[in-house]
N, C-alpha and C positions, 0 to 999 in steps of 0.2 A: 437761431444760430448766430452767433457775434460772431462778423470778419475782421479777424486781425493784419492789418498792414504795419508795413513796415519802410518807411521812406529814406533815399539817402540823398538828406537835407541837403548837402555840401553842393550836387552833382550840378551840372548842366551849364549854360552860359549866365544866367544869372542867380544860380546859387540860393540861400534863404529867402531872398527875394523875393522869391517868385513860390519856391514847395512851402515855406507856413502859411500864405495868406491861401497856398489852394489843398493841405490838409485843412484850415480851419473850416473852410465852403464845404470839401466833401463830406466832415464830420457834422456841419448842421444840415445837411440834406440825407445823411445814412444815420440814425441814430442806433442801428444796431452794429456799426463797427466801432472799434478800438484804430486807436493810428501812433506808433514809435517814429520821433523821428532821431533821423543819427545824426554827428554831426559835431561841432565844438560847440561848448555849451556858450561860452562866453558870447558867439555869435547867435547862439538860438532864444537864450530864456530871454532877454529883452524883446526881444518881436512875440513870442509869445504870452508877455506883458498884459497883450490888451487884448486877449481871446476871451469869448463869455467865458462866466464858470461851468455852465451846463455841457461847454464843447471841450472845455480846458477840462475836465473831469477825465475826458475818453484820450488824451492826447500826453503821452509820455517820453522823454527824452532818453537818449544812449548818447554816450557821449564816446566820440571818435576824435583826435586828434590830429589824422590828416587827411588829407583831400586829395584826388585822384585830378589832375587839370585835363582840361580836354584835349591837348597836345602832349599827353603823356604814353611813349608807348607801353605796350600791352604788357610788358616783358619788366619794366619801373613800375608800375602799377602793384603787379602780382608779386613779385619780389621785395621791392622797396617801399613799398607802403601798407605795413599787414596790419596797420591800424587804420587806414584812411575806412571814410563812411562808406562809402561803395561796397568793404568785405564785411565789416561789422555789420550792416541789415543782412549781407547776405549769409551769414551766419548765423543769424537769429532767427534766420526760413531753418538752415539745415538741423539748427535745433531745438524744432517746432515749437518757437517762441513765435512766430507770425505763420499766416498763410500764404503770405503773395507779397513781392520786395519789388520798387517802383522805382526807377532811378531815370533821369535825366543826362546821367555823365556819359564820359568817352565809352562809344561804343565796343569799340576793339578790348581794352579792358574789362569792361562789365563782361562778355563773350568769353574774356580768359579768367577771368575772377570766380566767374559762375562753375562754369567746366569746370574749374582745380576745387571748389569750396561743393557743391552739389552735387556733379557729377552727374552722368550721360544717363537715360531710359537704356535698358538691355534692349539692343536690337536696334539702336540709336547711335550711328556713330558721330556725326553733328547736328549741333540743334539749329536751328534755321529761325529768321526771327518772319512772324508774321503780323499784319496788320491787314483792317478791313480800309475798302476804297469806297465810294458811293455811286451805286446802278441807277440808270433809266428807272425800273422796275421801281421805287421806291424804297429799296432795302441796299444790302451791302454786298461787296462782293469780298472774300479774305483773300490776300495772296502773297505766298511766302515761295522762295526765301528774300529777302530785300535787304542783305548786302551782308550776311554771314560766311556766304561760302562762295567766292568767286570762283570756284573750280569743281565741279560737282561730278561724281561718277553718276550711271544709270538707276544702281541701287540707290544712293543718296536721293534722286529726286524722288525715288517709290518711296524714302520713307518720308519726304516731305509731305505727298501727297496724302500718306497715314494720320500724321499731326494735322496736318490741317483739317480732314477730315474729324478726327478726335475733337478738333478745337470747336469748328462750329457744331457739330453733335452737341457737346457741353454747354457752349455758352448759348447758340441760338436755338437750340433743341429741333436741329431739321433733323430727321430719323435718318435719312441716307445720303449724304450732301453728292451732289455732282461735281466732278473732280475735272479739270481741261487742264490741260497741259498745254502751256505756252510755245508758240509758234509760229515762225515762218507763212504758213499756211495752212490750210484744217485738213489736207490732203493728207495720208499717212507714209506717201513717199517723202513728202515734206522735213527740211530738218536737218540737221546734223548727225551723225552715228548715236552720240550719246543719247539727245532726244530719241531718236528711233528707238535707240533699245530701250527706255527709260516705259515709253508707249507701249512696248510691247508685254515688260512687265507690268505694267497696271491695267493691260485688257484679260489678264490671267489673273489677275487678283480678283477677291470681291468688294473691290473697293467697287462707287458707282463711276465706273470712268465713264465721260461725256466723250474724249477723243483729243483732239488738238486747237485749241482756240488761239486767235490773235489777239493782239493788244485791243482794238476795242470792243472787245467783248468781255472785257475786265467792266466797262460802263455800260454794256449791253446788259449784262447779268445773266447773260449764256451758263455760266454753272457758279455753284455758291463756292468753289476752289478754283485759283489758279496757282499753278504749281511750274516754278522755272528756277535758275542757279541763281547765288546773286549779285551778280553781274548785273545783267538782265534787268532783274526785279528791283536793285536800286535805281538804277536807272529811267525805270519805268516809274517809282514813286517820284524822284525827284521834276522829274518832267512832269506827271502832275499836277504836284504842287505849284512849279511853275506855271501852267496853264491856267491853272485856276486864278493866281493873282494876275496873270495878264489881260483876261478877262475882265475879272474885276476893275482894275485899272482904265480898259477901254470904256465901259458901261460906266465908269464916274467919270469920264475924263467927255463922253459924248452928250451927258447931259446934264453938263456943266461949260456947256460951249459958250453960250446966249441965255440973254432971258424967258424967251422963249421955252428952251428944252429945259431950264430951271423950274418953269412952270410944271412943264410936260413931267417932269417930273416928282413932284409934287403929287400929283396926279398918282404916277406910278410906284411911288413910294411902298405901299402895301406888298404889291408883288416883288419889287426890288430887294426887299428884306428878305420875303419869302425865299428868294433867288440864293441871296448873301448867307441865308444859316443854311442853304442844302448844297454848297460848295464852298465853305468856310473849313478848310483842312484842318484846323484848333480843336473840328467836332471829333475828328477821328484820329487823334493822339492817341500814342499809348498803342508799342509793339509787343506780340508775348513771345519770349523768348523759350519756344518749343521743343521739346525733348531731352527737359534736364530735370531730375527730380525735386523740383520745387517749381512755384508760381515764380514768374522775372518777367516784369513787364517793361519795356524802355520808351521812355517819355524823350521827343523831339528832346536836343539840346537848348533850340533857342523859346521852347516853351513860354509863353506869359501864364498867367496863373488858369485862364478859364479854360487851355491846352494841358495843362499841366494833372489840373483838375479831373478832366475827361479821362486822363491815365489812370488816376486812383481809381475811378467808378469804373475801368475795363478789369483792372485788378480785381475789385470786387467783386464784381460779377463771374471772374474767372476761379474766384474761391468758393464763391457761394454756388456755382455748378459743381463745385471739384473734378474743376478739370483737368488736375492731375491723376483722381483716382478712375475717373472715364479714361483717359485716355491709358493706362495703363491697361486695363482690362481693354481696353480695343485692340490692342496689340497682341494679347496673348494668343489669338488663334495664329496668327504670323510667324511667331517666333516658335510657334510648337511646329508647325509644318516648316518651319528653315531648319529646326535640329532634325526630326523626320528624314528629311529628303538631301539633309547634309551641305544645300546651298546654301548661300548668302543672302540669295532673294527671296522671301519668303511666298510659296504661292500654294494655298491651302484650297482643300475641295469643297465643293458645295455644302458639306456639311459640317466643313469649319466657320460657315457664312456669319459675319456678327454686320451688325448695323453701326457702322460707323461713318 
């Protein structure tokens, strides 16, 4: 199976800079994908110049004349630019010219561009973006939403908790992922109303609900979902990320005091590395933008190319499971027992049970 992607060159804070030099990396390490990039060509085909033949072979241009700026609202974007790269890849998903569309730009945009050019999963009223974090456990943990929907009803997080479920079924192939919902406390009086009720519909569901988890058990790896609004869940990424380089920061700043800890460290080098690639946030780029009918993955804005990179190969992997066509079929016993029973929430019996 060839994975076609589809990139929008233009997007993020450093722009061609940064998406040709990390399509040409992922095209010599995937040789069974294809990669469009969009974009002004005047600005593209010289940096594509000096790509081998064997990679420049699989690597085709669209050309888009304008560009979506990271300070552009969501409303100029979709309106006023029905040319810039950002709609034209995502155009070329809805008319299965690519599998999976990678962008770097303004997220509030990319969010309105997708919904108006795509359009929503039945039984999907927004799509929540998700991305994996890194566990204790030596795996990942996914946890959406992280900063789509700052105001979320109960239903909305039951269907986060579906997508996300759909996501890792597909791309990591656990057969029943365990689902927490983000919290206050793991008590189940714990929480806000909408939490509560949100709890209460996923103890009715057949999703595997684990219950209510706290923020560290996002790096516990207490369940392979954590499901919150995103508020919340931006919040919680950003503060991460933060963590992680201030760490970083301490650990070079401590053994770089003297010559001594210079030594010492020297010494420790081996693990230090070890340290540095298994809390290097650049590994875990690249958010999928869940519950629209097409693959939309969002790569960090200030991306450098080996971050940038890491988004294409989540892409791909998000094509090459079809994790669109899983997770649609995850859904259908949901939306058959919501038209059933005439609710909004869909809560189907033991023998509409699917493994998602």
């Amino acid at each position: 199976m060839t994975v076609r992607l589809v990139v929008d060159a233009m997007g993020g804070d450093h722009g061609a800079g940064v998406t040709v030099p990390a399509a040409a990396a992922f095209l010599r390490h995937h040789p069974d994908a294809t990669l469009t990039l969009v974009g002004q060509g005047e600005v593209l085909e010289p940096m594509i110049g000096g790509v081998p033949a064997d990679v420049r072979s699989r690597l085709a241009l669209e050309e888009a004349p304008e560009v979506v700026l990271m300070d552009d609202p969501p409303a100029v974007a979709l309106r006023g630019k029905r040319r810039s790269s950002m709609r034209v890849a995502l155009e070329l998903v809805k008319a299965g010219k690519a599998d999976a569309c990678v962008s770097a730009g303004n997220t509030g945009a990319l969010m309105a561009i997708s919904r108006f050019v795509l359009k929503t999963l039945d039984g999907i009223d927004r799509p929540a973006i998700a991305t994996v974090l890194p566990n204790v456990k030596g795996g990942v943990t996914t946890v959406l939403d992280l900063g789509a929907n700052v105001d979320c009803s109960a239903e909305h997080l039951f269907q986060f908790a579906l997508l996300g479920s759909a996501l890792v079924c597909a791309v990591d192939e656990v057969e029943r992922p365990s689902v927490g919902l983000l919290n206050v406390g793991e008590e189940a009086i714990k929480g806000n109303e909408v939490v509560k009720q949100a709890a209460e519909l996923l103890r009715a569901s057949p999703l595997n609900f684990y219950g209510n988890v706290e923020g560290d058990d996002i790096y516990k790896g207490t369940t392979d979902v954590v499901v919150c609004d995103g508020f919340v869940g931006n919040v919680a990424l950003k503060t991460s990320e933060g963590l992680a380089q201030m760490l970083g920061a301490m650990i070079k700043e401590e053994f770089t005091r003297n010559a001594f800890t210079r030594l010492v460290a020297l010494v420790a080098m081996p693990v230090l590395n070890h340290f540095k690639r298994r809390v290097d946030h650049r590994r875990y780029n690249g958010a999928s933008l869940l519950g629209l009918r097409g693959i939309v993955i969002k790569s960090h804005g200030s991306a450098d190319a080996f971050a940038f990179e890491m988004a294409l190969v989540r892409a791909y992997e998000a094509a090459r499971h079809r994790l669109l066509e899983r997770t649609v079929a995850a859904m259908a016993p949901f939306q058959l027992a919501a038209r059933v029973s005439g609710k909004g929430a869909p809560v189907p019996d033991d023998a509409q049970r699917v493994a998602v």
